[in-house]
C-alpha positions as CSV (number, residue, x, y, z in Angstrom):
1,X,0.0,0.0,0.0
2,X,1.3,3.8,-0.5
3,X,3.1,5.4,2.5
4,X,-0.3,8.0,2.1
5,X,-3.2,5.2,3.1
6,X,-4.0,4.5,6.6
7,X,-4.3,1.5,8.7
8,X,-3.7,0.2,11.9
9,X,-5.3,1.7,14.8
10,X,-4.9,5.5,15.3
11,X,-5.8,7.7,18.4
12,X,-8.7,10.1,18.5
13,X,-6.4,12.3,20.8
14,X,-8.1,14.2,23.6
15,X,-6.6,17.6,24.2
16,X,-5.1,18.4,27.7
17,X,-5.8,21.1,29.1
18,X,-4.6,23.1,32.5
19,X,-6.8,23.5,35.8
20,X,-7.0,26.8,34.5
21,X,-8.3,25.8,31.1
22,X,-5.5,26.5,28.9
23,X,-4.0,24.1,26.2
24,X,-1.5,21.7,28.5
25,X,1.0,21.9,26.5
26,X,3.5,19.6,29.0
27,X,1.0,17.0,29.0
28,X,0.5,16.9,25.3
29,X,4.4,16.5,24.2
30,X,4.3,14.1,27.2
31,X,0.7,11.9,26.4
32,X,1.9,11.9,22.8
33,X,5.6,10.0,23.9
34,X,4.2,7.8,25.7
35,X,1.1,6.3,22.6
36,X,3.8,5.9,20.3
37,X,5.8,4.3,23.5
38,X,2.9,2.2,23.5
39,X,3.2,1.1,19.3
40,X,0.3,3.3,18.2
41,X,0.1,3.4,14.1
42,X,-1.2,7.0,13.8
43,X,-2.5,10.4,15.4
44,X,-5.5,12.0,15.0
45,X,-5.5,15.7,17.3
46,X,-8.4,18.1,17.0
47,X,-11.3,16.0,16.0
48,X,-14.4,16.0,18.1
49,X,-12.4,13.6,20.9
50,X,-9.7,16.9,21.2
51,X,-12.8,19.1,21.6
52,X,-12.2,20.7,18.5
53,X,-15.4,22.8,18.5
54,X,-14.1,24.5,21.6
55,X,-10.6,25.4,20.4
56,X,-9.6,28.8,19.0
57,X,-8.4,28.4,15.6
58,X,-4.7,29.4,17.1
59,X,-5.5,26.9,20.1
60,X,-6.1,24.0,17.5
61,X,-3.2,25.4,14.9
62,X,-0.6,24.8,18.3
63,X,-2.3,21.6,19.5
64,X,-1.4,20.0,15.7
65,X,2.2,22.1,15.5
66,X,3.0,20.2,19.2
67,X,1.5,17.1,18.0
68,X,4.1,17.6,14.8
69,X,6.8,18.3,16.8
70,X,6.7,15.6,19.1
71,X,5.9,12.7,16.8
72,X,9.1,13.4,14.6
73,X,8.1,11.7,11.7
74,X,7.5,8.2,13.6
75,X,4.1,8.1,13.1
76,X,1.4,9.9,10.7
77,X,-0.4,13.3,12.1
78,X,-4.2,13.3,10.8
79,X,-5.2,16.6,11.7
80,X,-9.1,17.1,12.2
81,X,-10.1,20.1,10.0
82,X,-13.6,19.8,9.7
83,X,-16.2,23.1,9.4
84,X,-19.8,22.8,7.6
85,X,-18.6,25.6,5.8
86,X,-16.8,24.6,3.1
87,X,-14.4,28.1,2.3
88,X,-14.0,28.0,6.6
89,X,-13.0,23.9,6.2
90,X,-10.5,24.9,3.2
91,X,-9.0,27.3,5.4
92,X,-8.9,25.3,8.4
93,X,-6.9,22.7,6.4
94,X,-4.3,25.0,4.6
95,X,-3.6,26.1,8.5
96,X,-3.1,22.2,9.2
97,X,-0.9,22.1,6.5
98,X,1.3,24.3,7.7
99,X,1.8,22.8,11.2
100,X,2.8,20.1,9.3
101,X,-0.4,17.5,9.4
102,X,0.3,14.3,7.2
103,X,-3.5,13.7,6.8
104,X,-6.5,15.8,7.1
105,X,-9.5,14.3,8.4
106,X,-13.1,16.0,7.5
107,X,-16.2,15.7,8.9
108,X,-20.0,15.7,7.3
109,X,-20.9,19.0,7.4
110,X,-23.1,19.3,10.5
111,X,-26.5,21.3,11.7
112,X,-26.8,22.5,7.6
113,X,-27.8,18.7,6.4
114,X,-26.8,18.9,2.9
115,X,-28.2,16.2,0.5
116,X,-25.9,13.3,-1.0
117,X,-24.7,15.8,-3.8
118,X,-24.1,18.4,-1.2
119,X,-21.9,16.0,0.8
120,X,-20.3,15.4,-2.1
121,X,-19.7,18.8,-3.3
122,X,-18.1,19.5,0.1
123,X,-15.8,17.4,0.1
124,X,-14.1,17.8,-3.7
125,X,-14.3,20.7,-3.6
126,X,-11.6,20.6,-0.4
127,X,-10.4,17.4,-1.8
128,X,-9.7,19.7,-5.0
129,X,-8.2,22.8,-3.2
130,X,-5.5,20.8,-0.9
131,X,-3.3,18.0,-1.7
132,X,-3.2,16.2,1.3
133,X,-4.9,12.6,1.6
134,X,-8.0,13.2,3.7
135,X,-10.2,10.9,5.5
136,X,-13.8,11.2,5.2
137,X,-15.3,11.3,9.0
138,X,-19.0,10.1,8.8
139,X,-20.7,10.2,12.2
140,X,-24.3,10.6,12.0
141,X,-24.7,11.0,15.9
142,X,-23.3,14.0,16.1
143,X,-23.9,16.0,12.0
144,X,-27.7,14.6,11.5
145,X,-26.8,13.4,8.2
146,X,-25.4,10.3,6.9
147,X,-23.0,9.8,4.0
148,X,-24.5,7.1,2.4
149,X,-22.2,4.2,0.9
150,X,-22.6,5.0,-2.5
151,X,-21.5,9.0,-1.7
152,X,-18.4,7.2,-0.1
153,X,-17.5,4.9,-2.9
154,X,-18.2,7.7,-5.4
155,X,-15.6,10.5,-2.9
156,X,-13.1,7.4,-3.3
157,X,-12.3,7.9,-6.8
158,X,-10.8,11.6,-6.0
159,X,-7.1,10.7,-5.6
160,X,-6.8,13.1,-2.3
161,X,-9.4,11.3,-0.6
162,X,-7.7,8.1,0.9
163,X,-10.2,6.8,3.7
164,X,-13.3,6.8,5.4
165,X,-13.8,6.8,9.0
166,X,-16.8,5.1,9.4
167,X,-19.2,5.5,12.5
168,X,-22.3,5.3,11.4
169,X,-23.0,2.0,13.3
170,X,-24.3,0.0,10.1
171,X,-23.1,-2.9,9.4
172,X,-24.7,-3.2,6.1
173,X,-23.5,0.1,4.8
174,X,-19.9,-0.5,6.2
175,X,-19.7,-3.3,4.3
176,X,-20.8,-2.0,1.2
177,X,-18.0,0.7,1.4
178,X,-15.8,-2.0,2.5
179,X,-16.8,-4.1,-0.5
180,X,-17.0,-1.7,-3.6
181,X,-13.8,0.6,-2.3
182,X,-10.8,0.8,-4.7
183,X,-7.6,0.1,-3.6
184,X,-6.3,3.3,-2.9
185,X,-8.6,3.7,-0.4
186,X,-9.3,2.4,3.0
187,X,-11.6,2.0,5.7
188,X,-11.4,2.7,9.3
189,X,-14.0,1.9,12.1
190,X,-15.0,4.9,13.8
191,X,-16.7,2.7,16.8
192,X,-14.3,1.1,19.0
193,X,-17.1,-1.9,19.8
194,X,-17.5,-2.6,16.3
195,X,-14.0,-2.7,15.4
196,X,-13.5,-6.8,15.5
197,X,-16.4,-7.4,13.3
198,X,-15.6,-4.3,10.9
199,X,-12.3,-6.2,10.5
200,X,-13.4,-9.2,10.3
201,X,-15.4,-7.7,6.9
202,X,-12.2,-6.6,5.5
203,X,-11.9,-3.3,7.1
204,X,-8.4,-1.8,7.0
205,X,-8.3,-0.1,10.7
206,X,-9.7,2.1,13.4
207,X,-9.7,5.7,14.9
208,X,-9.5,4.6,18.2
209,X,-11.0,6.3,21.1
210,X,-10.8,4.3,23.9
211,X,-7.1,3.7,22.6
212,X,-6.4,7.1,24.9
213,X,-6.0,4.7,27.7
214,X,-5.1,1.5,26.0
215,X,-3.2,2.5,23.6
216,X,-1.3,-1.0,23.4
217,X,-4.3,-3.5,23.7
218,X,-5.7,-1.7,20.7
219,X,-3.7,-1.8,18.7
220,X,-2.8,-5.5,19.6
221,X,-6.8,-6.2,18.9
222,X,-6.2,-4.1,15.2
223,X,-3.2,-6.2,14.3
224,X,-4.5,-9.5,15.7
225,X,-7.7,-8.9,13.5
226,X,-5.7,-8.0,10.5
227,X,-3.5,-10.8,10.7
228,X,-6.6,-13.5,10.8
229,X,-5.8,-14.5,13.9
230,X,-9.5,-14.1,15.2
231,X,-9.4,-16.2,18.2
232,X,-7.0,-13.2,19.9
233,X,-8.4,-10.8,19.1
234,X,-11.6,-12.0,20.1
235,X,-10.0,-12.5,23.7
236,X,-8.5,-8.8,23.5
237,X,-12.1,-7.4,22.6
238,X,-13.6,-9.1,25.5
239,X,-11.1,-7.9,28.4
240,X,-11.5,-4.4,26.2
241,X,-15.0,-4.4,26.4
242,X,-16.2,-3.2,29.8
243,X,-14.1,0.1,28.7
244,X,-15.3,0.4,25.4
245,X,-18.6,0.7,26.6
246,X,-18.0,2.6,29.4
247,X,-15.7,5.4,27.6
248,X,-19.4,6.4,26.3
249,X,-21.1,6.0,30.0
250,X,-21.4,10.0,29.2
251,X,-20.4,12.0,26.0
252,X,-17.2,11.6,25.0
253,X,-14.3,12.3,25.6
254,X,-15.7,13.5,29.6
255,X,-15.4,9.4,30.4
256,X,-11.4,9.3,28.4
257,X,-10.8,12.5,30.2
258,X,-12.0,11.0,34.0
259,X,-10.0,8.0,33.2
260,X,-6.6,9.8,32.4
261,X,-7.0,12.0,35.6
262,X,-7.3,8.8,37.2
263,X,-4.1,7.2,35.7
264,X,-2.2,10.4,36.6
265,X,-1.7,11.3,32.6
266,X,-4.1,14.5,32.6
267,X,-5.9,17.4,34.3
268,X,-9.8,16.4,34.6
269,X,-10.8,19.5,32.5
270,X,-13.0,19.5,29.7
271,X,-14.5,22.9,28.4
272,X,-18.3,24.0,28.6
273,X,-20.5,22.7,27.9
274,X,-19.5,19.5,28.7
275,X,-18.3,19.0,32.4
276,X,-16.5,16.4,34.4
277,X,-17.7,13.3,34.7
278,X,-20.9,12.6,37.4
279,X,-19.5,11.4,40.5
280,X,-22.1,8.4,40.2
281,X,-20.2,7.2,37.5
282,X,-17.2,7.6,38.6
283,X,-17.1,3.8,39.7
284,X,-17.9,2.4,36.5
285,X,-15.3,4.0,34.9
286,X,-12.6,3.1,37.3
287,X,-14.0,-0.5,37.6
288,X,-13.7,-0.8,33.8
289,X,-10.2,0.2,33.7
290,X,-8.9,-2.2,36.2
291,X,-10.6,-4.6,34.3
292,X,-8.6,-3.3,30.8
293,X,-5.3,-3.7,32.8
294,X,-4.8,0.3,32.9
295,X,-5.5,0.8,36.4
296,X,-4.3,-1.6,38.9
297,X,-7.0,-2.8,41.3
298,X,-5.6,-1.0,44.4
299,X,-5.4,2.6,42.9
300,X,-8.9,1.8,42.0
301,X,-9.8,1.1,45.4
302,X,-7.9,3.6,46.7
303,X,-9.8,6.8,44.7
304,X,-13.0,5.4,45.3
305,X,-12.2,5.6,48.9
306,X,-11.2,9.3,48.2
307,X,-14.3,9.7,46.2
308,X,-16.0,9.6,49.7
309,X,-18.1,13.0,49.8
310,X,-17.0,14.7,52.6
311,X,-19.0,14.3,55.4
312,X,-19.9,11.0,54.3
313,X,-18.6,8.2,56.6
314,X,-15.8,6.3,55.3
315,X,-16.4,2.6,54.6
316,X,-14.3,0.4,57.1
317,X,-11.1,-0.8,55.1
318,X,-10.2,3.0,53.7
319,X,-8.0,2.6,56.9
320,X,-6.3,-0.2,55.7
321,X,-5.4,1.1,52.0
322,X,-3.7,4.5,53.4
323,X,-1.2,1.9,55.4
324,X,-0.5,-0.4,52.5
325,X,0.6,3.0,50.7
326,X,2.4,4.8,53.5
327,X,3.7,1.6,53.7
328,X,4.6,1.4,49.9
329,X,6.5,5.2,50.4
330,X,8.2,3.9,53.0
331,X,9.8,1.3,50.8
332,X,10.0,3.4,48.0
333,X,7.8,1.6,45.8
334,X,5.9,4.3,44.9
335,X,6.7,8.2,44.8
336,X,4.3,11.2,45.1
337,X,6.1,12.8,42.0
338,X,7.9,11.1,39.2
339,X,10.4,12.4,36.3
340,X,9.0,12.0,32.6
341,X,11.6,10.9,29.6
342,X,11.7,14.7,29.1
343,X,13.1,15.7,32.3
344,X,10.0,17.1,33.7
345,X,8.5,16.4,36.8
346,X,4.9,15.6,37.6
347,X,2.8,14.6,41.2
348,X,1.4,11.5,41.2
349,X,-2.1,12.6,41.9
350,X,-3.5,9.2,42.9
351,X,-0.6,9.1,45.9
352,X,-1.6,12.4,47.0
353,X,-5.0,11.6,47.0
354,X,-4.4,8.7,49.5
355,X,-2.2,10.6,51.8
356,X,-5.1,13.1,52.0
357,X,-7.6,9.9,52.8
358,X,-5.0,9.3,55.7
359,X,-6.0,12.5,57.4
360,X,-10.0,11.6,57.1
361,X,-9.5,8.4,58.3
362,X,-7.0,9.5,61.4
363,X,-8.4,10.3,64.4
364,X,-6.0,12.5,67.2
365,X,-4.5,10.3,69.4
366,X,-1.9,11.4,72.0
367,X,1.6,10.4,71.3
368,X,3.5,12.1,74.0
369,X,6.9,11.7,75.3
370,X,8.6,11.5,78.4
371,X,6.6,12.4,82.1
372,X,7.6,9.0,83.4
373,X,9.6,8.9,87.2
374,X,9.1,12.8,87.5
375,X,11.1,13.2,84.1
376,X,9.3,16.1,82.0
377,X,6.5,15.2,79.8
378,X,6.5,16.7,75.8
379,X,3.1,16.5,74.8
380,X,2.3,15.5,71.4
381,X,-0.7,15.0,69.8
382,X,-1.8,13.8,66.1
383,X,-3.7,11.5,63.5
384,X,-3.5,7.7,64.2
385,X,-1.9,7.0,61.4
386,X,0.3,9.5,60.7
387,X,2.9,8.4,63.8
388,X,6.4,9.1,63.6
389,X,8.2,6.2,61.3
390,X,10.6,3.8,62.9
391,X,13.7,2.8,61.4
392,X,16.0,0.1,62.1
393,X,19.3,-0.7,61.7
394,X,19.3,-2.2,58.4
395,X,17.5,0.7,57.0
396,X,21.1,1.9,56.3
397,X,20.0,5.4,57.6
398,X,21.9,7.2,60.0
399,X,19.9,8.9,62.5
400,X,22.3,11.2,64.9
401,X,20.4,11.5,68.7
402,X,18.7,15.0,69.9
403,X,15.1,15.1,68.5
404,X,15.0,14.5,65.0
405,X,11.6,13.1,63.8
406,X,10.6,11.0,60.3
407,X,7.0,10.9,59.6
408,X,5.2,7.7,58.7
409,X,5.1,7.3,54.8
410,X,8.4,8.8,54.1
411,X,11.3,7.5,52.2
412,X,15.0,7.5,53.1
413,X,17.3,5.7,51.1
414,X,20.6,3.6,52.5
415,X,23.0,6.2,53.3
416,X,20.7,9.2,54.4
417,X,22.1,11.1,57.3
418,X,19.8,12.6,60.0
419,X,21.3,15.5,61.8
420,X,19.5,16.6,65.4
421,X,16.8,17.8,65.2
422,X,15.0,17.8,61.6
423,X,11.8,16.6,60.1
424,X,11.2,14.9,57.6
425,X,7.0,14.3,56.5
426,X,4.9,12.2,54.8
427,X,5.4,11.5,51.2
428,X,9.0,13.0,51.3
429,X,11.6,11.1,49.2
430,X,15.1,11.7,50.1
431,X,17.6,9.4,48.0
432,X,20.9,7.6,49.1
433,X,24.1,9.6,50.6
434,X,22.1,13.1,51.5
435,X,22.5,15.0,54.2
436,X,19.9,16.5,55.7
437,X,21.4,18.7,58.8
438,X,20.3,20.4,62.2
439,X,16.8,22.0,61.7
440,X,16.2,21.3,58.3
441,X,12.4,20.7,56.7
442,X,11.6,18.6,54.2
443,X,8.5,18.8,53.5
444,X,4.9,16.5,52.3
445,X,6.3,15.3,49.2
446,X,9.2,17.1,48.2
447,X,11.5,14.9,46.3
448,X,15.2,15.1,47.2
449,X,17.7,13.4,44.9
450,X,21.3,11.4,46.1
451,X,24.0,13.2,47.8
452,X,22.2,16.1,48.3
453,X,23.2,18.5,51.4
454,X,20.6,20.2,52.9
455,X,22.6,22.6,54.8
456,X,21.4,23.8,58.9
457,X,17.9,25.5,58.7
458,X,17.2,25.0,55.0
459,X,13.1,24.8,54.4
460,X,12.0,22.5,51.3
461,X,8.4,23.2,50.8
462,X,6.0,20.0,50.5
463,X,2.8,20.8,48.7
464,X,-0.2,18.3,49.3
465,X,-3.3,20.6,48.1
466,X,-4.0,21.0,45.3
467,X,-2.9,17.7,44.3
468,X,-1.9,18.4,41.2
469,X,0.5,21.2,42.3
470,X,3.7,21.7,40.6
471,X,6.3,18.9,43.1
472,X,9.4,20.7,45.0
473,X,12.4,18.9,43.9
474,X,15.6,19.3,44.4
475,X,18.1,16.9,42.0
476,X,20.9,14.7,42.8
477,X,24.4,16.4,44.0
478,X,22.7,19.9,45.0
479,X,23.8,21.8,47.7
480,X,21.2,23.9,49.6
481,X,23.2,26.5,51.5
482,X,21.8,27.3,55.3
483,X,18.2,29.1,56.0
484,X,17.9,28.7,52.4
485,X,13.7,28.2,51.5
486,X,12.7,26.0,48.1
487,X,8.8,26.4,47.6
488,X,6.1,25.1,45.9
489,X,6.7,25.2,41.6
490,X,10.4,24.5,41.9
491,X,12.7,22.1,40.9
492,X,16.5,22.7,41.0
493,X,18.3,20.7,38.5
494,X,21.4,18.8,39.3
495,X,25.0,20.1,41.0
496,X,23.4,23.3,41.3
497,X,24.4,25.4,44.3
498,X,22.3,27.4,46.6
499,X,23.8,29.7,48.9
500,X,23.1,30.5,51.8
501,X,20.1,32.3,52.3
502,X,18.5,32.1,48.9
503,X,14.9,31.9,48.9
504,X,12.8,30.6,45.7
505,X,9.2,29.9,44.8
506,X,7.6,29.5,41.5
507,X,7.3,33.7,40.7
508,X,10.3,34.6,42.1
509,X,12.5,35.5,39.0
510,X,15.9,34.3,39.2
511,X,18.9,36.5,37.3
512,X,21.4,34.6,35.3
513,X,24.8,37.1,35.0
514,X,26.6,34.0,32.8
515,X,23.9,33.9,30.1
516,X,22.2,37.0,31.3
517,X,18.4,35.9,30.8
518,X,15.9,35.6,33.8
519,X,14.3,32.4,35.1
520,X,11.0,32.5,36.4
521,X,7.8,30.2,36.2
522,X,4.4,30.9,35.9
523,X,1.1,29.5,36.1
524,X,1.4,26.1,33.8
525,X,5.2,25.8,34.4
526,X,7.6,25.5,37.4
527,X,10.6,28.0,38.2
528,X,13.7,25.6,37.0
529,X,17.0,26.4,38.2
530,X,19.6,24.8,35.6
531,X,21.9,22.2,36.2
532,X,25.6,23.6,37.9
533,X,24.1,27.0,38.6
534,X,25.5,28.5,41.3
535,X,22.9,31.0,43.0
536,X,23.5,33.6,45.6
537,X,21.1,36.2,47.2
538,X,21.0,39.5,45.4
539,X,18.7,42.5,45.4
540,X,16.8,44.5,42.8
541,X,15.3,48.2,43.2
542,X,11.8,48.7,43.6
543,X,11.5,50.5,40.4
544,X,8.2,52.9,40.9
545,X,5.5,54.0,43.1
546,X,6.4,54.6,47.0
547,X,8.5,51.9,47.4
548,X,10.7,53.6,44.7
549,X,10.9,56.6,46.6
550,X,11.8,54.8,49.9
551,X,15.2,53.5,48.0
552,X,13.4,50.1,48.8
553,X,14.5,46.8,47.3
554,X,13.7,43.5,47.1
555,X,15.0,40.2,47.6
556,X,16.1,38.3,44.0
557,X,18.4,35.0,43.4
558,X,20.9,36.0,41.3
559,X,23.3,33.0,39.4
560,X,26.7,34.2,39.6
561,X,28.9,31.4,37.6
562,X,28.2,27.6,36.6
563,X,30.1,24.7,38.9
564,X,33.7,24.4,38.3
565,X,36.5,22.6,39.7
566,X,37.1,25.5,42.2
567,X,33.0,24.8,43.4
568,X,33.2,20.6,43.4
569,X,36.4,21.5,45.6
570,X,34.7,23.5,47.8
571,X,31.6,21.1,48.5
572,X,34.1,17.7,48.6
573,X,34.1,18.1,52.3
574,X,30.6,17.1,52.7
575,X,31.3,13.7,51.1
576,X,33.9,13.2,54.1
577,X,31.2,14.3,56.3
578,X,28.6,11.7,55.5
């Protein structure tokens, strides 16, 4: 077959956006990685799965460019382009063009419910006016008109039309098409249900909705199919199939959208006027995808658990799923943020979610110290299950006496040195050879990498609510100079240096002297100071109003050089120290 004509199974791509309601553009590059990870054939962003009808026309010309971008040639870019006005659709496509689409996919023209010849018309005439191939999207559900087979077969002789994506739900016309097509031209189930049988007729593919979350299985049921081996795929449909029909429990994509949240892939945002999905479905959904192998059963127990209303009372074994996963932190099993291919860091929601159950489910129990034989008594009190952690011995981690306390669910890695007093809470991770010295804080699931010194008084911030809130990390072989405070929406890459004193949170804009540029994050994306930077405090003039008159000045980071042999010199003594 030409390198132009589809098959396989290709993804319907939802579009992620922020908890603000902007395009995610993190999660896109990141969701579109990991489907080709997963052996995905093709792409399809901006159709009515990407909530295309909802995008600005720049919104929808990014989401394709990032699509482009990331996919790198590996796999075909079918860029939904569809309008039921025909000069708006032509446009539309010479825009998709440009961010580099391989395939344009047009739907029916909807409300207007053209006749046959209309339909026809519509499409040669875009067919006529841009040379890409273009699929043919015929979904009667959602235009009110159907393109019959015969308008299908007679769109299939236009060499720039290559497929159909057909959704109409009948059989009979499907195989018609399916039938009487040329061989230039293909057919692709647009129903994930009726894929095996659509196959089984001779069909060439599938635009894949449900293949958001099972991207893999999908594409294994497509090939199996393809292939003639019937009896697998057959067995592939049928542990699919509780998820096919439950990615449509409500209108898509608010059921693919619920499910990524739940996997940790995606915000839970869709755009008015659809909404999240009803809480009372919530279960289905989540049931479903343990039974498609994409969440494991505990996760899924775990959220519902968390899916409690408040105020409701909390059924009796919630208890014991927080202390399997504080239990799980504690070994290291899981983490409450985790590094993408890319370098970027993301929270874990679903672990965050369960540390929060672990509050609901406490109740304050007194765990005081001391007042025994006159001695004096330090009274402490706190949730059940959120007691300090014990370590022993073969935990490898050195724990210096005077006061220092580790809460339960927190990880510390062979190697980690505990200098009196410091704290160290739940959902921390604090990897193998750091130091964490006198006073320090590491926070609710900061993320601290090996070898790291965390110098006397040094505050890393730990961020639990919002769940999806940007992780504080701090990478492997960083030194974090005295009283120095790392807040929410940072991460500081590896070697870097922090002197003493330095203070950074997500706005705070950082100056870089060497390459004289400014660091700073923003709303959708973390403050990241870069690998060997060495920052020291530094102030900048108030530059109007009052404060300007005052000679006032404020507080700014300032990187003064990069690590050198002069730097890993003058930090080689904390390796003797630990």
């Amino acid at each position: 077959m030409s390198d132009t004509l589809l098959t396989g199974c290709g993804t319907a791509l939802v579009t992620p956006f922020t908890s603000r309601g902007a395009v995610d553009e993190r999660a896109l590059r990141g969701f579109v990685d990991w489907q080709i990870d997963e052996g995905i054939d093709f792409l399809v962003p901006c159709g009515s799965t990407g909530e295309a009808a909802t995008l600005t026309l720049a919104e929808h010309f990014r989401v394709v460019e990032i699509t482009v971008e990331q996919v790198r040639g590996r796999v075909p870019v079918v860029a939904g382009a569809g309008s039921n006005d025909t000069a708006k659709a032509i446009e539309i496509s010479r825009r998709m063009k440009e961010a580099g689409a391989t395939h344009l996919l047009h739907v029916s023209p909807m409300y207007n419910k053209p006749p046959q010849r209309g339909i026809a018309a519509h499409f040669t005439a875009i067919a006529d006016a841009i040379t890409l191939p273009l699929v043919v999207y015929n979904v009667p559900g959602r235009t009110g008109s159907n393109i019959e087979a015969a308008t299908t077969l007679e769109l299939a002789r236009h060499p720039h039309i290559t497929s159909v994506k057909e959704a109409s739900g009948n059989l009979q016309q499907i195989t018609d098409c399916i039938i009487g097509k040329p061989a230039n031209f293909t057919v692709l189930s647009g129903d994930d249900e009726l894929t095996l049988p659509i196959l089984a007729l001779g069909g060439d593919g599938l635009i894949s909705v449900v293949s958001n979350v099972v991207p893999r299985l999908m594409t294994k049921l497509v090939r199996l199919a393809r292939d003639g081996e019937i009896d697998g795929a057959r067995e592939v449909h049928r542990q699919l199939l509780p998820w096919m029909r439950a990615a449509f429990i409500e209108s898509n994509p608010i059921p693919v959208k619920a499910a990524l949240a739940m996997m940790g892939t995606m915000e839970n945002v869709v755009r008015l006027p659809l909404v999240p999905l009803a809480e009372s479905k919530a279960g289905a959904v989540r049931e479903a995808l343990v039974q498609a192998g994409a969440l494991h059963a505990f996760i899924a127990e775990l959220l519902g658990y968390a899916d409690t209303p408040a105020g409701t009372a909390l059924p009796g074994g919630a208890e014991h799923v927080v202390d399997a996963l504080l239990g799980a932190l504690e070994r290291g099993v899981v983490r409450a943020a985790e590094r993408g291919a890319d370098g970027s860091w993301r929270a874990v929601q679903w672990v965050k979610r369960g540390i929060l159950l672990g509050f609901r489910v406490g109740r304050i129990v007194e765990m005081s110290i001391g007042g025994h034989h006159g001695e004096p008594k330090f009274a402490f009190f706190d949730k059940h299950v959120y007691t300090p952690r014990g370590l022993a011995l073969d935990d490898g981690v050195r724990v210096v006496p005077g006061g220092s306390a580790i809460r339960r669910g927190a990880y510390l890695a062979p190697g980690v040195v505990c200098m009196p007093p410091m704290y160290v809470n739940v959902g921390a991770w604090v990897g193998a050879g750091t130091m964490v010295d006198s006073h320090a804080l590491v926070g609710s699931c900061a993320q601290i990498g090996e070898r790291v010194h965390l110098s006397a008084a040094a505050q890393i911030g730990g961020v639990l609510e919002p769940v999806n809130a940007a992780p504080v990390v701090i990478e492997d072989d960083v030194m974090v100079g005295g009283g120095c405070g790392v807040y929410e929406g940072t991460i500081v890459r590896a070697t870097a240096v922090l002197a003493a004193g330095v203070v950074l949170t997500r706005g705070t804009p950082v100056y870089d002297l060497v390459n004289e540029r400014v660091y700073r994050g923003d709303a959708e994306h973390p403050l990241e100071i870069p690998a060997g930077a060495v920052v020291v405090p530094g102030a900048r003039r108030v530059g109007r109003g009052w404060g300007a008159e005052q000679g006032l000045s404020l507080q700014t980071p300032v990187i003064v050089k990069y690590r050198d042999e002069r730097t890993d010199l003058a930090t080689t003594l904390e390796g003797w120290l630990r």
